[in-house]
C-alpha positions, 0 to 999 in steps of 0.5 A: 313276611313268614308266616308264623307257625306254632314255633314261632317265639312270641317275641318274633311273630308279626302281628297286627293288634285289632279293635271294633267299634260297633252298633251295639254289644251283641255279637249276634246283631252288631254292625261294625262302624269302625277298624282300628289295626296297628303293626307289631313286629319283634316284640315292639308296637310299630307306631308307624303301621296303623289303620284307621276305618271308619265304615257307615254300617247301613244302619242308625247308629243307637245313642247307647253305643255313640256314648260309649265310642263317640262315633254318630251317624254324622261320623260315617256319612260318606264313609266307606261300605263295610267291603271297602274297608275289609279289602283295606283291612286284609291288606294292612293284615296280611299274614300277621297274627290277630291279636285284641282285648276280647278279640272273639266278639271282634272276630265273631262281627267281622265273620258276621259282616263278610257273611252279610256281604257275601265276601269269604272268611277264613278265620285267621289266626289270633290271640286274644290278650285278656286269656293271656293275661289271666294266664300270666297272672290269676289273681288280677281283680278283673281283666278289663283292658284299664286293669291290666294295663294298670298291672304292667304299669301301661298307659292308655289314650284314646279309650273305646275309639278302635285305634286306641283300644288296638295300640293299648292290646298291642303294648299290653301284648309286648309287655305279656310276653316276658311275664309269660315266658316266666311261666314257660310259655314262649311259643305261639303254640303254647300261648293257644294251648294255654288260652284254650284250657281256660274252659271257663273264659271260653264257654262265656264267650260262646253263649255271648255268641263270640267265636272263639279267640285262639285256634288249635295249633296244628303242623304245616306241610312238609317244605321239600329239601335236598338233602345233599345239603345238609349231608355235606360239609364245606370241606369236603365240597372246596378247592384246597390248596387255594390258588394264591398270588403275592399283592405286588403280581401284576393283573396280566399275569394273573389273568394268565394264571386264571385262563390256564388254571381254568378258575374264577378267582384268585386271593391275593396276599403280601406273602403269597401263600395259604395258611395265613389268617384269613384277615390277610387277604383280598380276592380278585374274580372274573367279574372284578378284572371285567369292570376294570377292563371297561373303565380303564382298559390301558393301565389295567394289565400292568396294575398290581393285583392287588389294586383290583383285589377286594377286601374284606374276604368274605369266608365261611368255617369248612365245618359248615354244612353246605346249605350255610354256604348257599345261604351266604352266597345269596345273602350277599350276591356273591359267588365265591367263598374263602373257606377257613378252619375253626381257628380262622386260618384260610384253607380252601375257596368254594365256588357256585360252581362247586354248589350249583347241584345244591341251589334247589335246598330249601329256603327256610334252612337258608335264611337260618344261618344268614338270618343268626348271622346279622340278627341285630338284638334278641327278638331278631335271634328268635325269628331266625331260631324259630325256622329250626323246628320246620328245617328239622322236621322235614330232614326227618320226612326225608329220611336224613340220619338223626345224628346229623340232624342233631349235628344241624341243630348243634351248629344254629346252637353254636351260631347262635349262642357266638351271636348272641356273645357279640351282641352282648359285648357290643351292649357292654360297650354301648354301656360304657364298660369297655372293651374286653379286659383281655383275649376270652372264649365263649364255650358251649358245652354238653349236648351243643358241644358234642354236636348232638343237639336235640329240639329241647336245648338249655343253656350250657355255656362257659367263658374262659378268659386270658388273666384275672382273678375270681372277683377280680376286675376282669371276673366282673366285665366278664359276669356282666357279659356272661349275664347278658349272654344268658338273657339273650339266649332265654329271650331268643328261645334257649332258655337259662339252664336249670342246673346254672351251667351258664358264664353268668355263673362263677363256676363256669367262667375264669381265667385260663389259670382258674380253670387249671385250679378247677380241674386239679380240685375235679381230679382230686375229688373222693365223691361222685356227687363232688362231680355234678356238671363237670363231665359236660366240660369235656364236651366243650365247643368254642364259638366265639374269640380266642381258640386258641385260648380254648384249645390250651384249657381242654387238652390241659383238662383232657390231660389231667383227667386221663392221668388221675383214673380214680377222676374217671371211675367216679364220672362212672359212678354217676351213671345210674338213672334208675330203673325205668321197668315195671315188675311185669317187664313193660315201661314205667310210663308218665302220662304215657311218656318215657325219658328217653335221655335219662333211660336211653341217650344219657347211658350211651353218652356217659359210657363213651364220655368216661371212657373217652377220658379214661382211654386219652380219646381226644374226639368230641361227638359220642359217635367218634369216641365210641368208633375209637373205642372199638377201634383200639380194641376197649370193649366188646365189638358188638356192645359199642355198635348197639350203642352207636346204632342205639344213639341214632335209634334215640335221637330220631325219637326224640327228635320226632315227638320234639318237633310233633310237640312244638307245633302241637304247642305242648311244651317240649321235653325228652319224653316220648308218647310210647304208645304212638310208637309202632310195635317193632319201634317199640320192640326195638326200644325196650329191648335197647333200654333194657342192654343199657342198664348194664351201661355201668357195669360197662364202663367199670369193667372196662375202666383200667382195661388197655388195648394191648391186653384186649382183642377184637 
């Protein structure tokens, strides 16, 4: 079990919900006679995990409190002391998070009788339903456990005995979390920033003498990583070509293969060569042919190869960071991976040996991918999206390039975003519409797509289908999946994009003809205003199904658009954001932040976007089309490389006052507090923003510009 962290969605926290029983209702003087607990896990009450104390306070139990909780003295001879049932207590607890209906009186009794038995406190972590609930909805008559169950259509049994009270704050838990992410709340850190600004509810608890319910959150310690892991790429670390062998070789040949080549394993095939889809072939290692050998040591060698060969192969994409790969590796007690490019063709194998300098990287960042991977519904997304924040704040501490912290943060996106694609076709299945109607892409466009992802993502998804008509048969299982996609994500922490850019969303879905239609009608257009949401296209990443699908409608899009100028001088005219400078010449501030993406990432994006559209530059991160644009001489040399160090410069930012915010529990945004920056930082920043407000005058300039016409 991980400890949760204010990152953590509330949907993924491990919590225990909680109730007393007392001698009385004073805080101050009440004498616990029984516990009650029970599991909550992914968002659902675990009936199975419960705990149920009763504890003989030492005392006699007043007749006031017995017809409220039924509990006598009678009830509690030969129950256990107070110590017994606290040590029984912290065992079922454990790292779980302390949820409860008025759980500052339930925290402040227990505090006192730890104190009475002299056994040590440390205030746990906790959440106190009745705070939540007012947040969610103000206008409740009263916060009464029977009220609130009343508004979430819950039913309640065993009234004022501690195991049914602590199952009834648990469901009315489970039942809060979507009204609170309906107010923007999603984390254990804004749920306690929330409940802490109810100043009123809090200062009645403290003169009643109870603690206080929520804890401010506050960031963990810095979990140490190897960089090495998130600096390198599978393709760079694999054995390419692959060693291949035809399935009707037989086993004594390949062990000689093995032993002369000196490697650890072979894929098998029919035809016996690389290049073929990874579906097509098997493996054999060391460990394969020496089991063989111990049970049937006599055929073994004159056995075709491919009776030993195991299948399927598991494999991993060459653009995957290194840690994806110990991750894999450990996950499934394996020591070889098949390597395949973005379009599922086998192109080299990887080893342990190759990673065995890696194996200190940091487990968090393991489990990510392997966790996103086999994630089984949206609650188990969240838990696995959850670890990002931690991962990136700590490649931050160790000084790793922002933009391939961005480029990490991208590819969980994408890991995500194609998992969440299976889950949602396996519900459309499960829901009785069928397979897919034809061959489709999901597609994640913009920020994710470009590989420049920052810790404040929305949904910015697209599908694009084999054949069908909008409206027709196949628009309609593909809106029904796009809609399902879409509320996964928003469950599991990537919520619904403001500007509709989701597949739920007709303008972005269709099928390969669609799209065509749309792109003639975008390059086309008379007004840049016509062009809202359009450039993010041309950012666009498939994650999941036909590639090949996807590859046919950018370079169609791509096509289009460089061959019509007047498309690319209006994406230019979108450019301006404004004036972020007051008439003294210092920043136009908002509670002390200013937008970095709209002042800062946005001008730099949009200027290498556009060009890279005008100019035919068929790459996809801002980093490679502004490096191809000085390459081929557009523009001025020393403008495109304040713009490439500018882009780092920005996402390292961000990316800090991001992660800051998260665990802080501040809602996150891309606004950065200029004042906890240091002067040179914020020296370096305005002088920056004030070069890219020039950004449009650029782009225009350099519009019809041509390599052959212009020097370095």
């Amino acid at each position: 079990m991980k400890p949760a962290s204010g990152a953590t969605p509330l949907i993924a926290i491990a919590a225990a919900a909680v109730d007393t029983e007392t001698t009385g209702p004073d805080a101050t003087r009440a004498r616990v006679v029984q516990i009650g607990a029970i599991g909550i896990a992914h968002g659902k009450v675990v009936r199975e995990a419960q705990l149920d104390l009763l504890i003989d306070p030492g005392e006699a139990i007043p007749s006031e409190a017995s017809l409220i909780h039924g509990i006598t003295d009678a009830d509690v001879d030969g129950a256990g002391s107070f110590p017994d049932a606290w040590a029984q207590f912290q065992e079922f607890v454990g790292d779980r998070i302390l949820v409860g209906h008025s759980i500052g009186f339930d925290l402040a009794v227990l505090k006192r009788e730890c104190r009475r038995a002299r056994l040590p406190w440390k205030k746990p972590r906790a959440l106190c339903v009745r705070l939540l609930a007012t947040i969610a909805n103000p206008n409740l008559a009263d916060y009464s456990l029977e009220t609130i169950a009343g508004w979430l259509r819950l039913e309640i049994a065993g009234r004022h005995s501690a195991l049914g009270d602590a199952i009834a704050a648990g469901d009315i838990f489970a039942a809060l979390i979507p009204e609170l992410r309906k107010r923007n709340i999603r984390t254990l850190g804004e749920a306690e920033v929330a409940c802490l600004a109810l100043s009123d509810a809090l200062e009645a608890g403290h003169r009643a003498g109870w603690a206080e319910p929520v804890s401010r959150p506050q960031a963990p310690a810095f979990q140490p990583v190897d960089p090495y892991a998130y600096r390198h790429r599978v393709g760079s670390l694999m054995s390419s070509p692959p060693v291949v062998v035809k399935s009707t070789k037989p086993t004594r040949q390949v062990i000689d293969l093995m032993v002369k080549r000196k490697i650890s394993s072979v894929l098998v095939s029919e035809r016996g060569t690389p290049d073929q889809p990874i579906e097509e072939y098997g493996i054999v290692t060391e460990r394969d042919l020496l089991r063989r050998l111990s049970s049937d040591a006599e055929r073994v060698f004159d056995m075709p190869v491919a009776s030993i060969a195991t299948r399927p192969l598991i494999s991993i994409r060459a653009t995957a960071f290194a840690y994806r790969a110990i991750g894999r590796m450990d996950r499934l007690k394996v020591r070889h991976l098949a390597v395949r490019d973005d379009g599922g063709v086998l192109v080299g194998m990887l080893s342990a040996r190759d990673l065995l300098r890696l194996r200190a990287a940091a487990a968090a960042a393991i489990d990510l991918d392997d966790t996103i991977e086999h994630a089984r519904d949206a609650a188990e997304l969240a838990d696995s999206w959850s670890m990002l924040p931690g991962v990136v704040r700590s490649l931050l501490g160790e000084a790793i390039d922002p933009r391939v912290v961005a480029e990490i943060i991208s590819d969980e996106l994408c890991s995500l975003t194609r998992r969440a694609a299976v889950l949602a076709e396996q519900q459309m299945q499960i829901e009785g519409h069928g397979p897919p109607p034809c061959a489709y892409a999901v597609l994640v466009l913009g920020s994710g797509g470009r590989g420049e992802s920052l810790m404040a993502p929305d949904q910015d998804n697209a599908i694009v289908f084999a054949d069908g008509e909008p409206g027709g048969a196949e628009d309609s299982w593909f809106k029904n999946l796009g809609t399902k996609l879409a509320d996964m994500l928003d469950i599991s922490g990537v919520p619904y994009c403001k500007g509709g850019v989701m597949a739920a969303n007709a303008a972005f879905r269709g099928s390969l003809d669609t799209w065509k239609r749309r792109v003639e009608d975008w390059v086309r257009r008379l007004r840049p205003e016509d062009l809202l949401n359009v450039d993010i296209v041309y950012d666009l990443r498939p994650v999941h199904g036909d590639t090949i699908l996807a590859a046919q409608f950018i370079e169609y899009a791509y096509d289009r658009a460089h061959a019509e100028p007047v498309f690319a001088k209006l994406l230019g005219e979108q450019m301006t954001t404004g004036n972020p400078f007051t008439v003294f010449g210092g920043f136009q501030l908002e509670n002390g932040r200013l937008d970095l993406k709209k002042h800062g990432l946005f001008p730099i994006v949009a200027t290498a976007r556009t060009l890279a559209i005008r100019h035919d530059i068929r790459e996809r991160t801002t980093r490679a089309r502004l490096e191809q644009l000085i390459a081929l001489g557009i523009g001025g040399e020393s403008d495109m490389k304040a713009m490439l160090a500018g882009h780092a410069m920005l996402i390292g930012l961000l990316l800090a006052q991001q992660t800051h915010d998260i665990y802080a529990g501040i809602p996150v945004s891309n606004r950065v507090e200029i004042n906890a920056l240091e002067r040179e930082q914020q020296a370096q920043l305005k002088t920056l923003v004030k070069r890219l407000q020039s950004a449009p005058d650029l782009v225009r300039d350099l519009m019809f510009s041509s390599p052959a016409t212009l020097g370095r």
